[in-house]
C-alpha positions in Angstrom: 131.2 164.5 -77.2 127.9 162.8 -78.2 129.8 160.0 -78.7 131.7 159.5 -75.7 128.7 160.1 -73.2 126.7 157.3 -75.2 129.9 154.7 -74.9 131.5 156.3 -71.7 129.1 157.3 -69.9 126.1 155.3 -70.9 123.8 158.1 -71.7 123.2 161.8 -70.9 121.5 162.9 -67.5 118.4 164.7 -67.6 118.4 168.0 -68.7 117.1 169.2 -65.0 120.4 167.3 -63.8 122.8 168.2 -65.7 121.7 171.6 -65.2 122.0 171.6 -61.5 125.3 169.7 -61.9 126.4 172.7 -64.3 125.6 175.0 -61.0 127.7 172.6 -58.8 130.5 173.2 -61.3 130.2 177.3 -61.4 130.3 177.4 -57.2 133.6 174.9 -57.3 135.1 177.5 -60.0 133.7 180.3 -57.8 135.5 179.4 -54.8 139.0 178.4 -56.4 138.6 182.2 -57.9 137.9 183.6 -54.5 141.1 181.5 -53.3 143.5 182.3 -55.9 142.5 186.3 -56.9 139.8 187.1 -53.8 140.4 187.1 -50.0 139.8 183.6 -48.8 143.2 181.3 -48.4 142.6 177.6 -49.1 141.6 175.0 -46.8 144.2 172.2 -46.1 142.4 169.7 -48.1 142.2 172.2 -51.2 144.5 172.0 -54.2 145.9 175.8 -54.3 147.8 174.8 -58.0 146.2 177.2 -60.8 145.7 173.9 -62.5 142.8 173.6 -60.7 140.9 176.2 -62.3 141.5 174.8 -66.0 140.1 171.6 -64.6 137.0 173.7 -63.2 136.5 175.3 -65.8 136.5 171.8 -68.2 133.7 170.5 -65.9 131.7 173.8 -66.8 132.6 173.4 -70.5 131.9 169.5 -70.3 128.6 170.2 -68.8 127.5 173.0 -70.8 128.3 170.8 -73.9 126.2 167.7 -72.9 123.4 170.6 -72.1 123.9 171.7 -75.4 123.6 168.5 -76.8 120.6 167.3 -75.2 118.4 170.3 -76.2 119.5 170.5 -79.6 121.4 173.4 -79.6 124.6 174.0 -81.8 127.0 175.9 -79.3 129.2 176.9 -81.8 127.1 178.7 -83.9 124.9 180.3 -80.8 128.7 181.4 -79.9 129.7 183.1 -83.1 126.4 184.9 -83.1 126.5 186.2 -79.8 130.1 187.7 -80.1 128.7 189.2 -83.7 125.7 190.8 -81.5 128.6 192.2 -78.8 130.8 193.3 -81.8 128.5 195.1 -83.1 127.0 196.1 -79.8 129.4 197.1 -77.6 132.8 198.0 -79.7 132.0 201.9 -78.9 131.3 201.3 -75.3 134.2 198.7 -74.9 136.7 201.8 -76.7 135.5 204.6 -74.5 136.4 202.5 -71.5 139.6 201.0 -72.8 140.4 204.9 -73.3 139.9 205.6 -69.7 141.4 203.1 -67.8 143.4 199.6 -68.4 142.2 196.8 -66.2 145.5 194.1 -65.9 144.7 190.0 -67.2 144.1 188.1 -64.1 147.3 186.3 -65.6 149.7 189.4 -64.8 148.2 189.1 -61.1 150.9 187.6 -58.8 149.4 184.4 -57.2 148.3 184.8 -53.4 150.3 184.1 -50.2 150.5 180.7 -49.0 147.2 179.4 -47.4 146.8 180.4 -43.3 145.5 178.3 -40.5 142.9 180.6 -39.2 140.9 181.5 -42.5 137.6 180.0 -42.7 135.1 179.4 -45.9 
């Protein structure tokens, strides 16, 4: 990654940047959710393919990983210790609720109908 921003993109943003860009990224992932599993129907110039949210959802990972980079921070291993700290945190919690009620993946949710003229943002 380090690598490809140096000889691709010519060098890294400024931290304050990238971190508003990583903001950008979240609201264009937040409205494709509202789209696709929320109440709002897509806008004519929208793409409404669930593709769309993979490609999101790269920008986030893209941006977060050049944030990452620039402040020194090894991702992978801040990842594996955080789910170590939820393990170990939240396993009883997360049993008691799995005991009470099964929420379905958002993957077993049909898609929504086909977008309508007279929605707005």
């Amino acid at each position: 990654m380090d690598d490809w921003i140096r000889d691709v993109g010519k060098g890294y943003f400024s931290v304050l940047t990238n971190t508003v860009i990583l903001m950008e990224e979240v609201g264009e992932l937040a409205r494709l959710i509202a789209r696709h599993y929320g109440d709002q129907s897509f806008k004519p110039s929208e793409n409404p393919n669930r593709e769309a949210l993979g490609e999101e959802m790269a920008d986030i990972l893209f941006v977060l990983l050049c944030l990452a980079n620039q402040t020194g921070i090894d991702l992978e291993e801040a990842f594996h210790k955080k789910l170590a700290l939820k393990t170990q945190r939240d396993a009883a919690r997360h049993a008691a609720r799995t005991a009470t009620k099964s929420v379905p993946s958002t993957a077993d949710l049909p898609l929504p109908e086909a977008p309508s003229a007279t929605d707005s943002d």
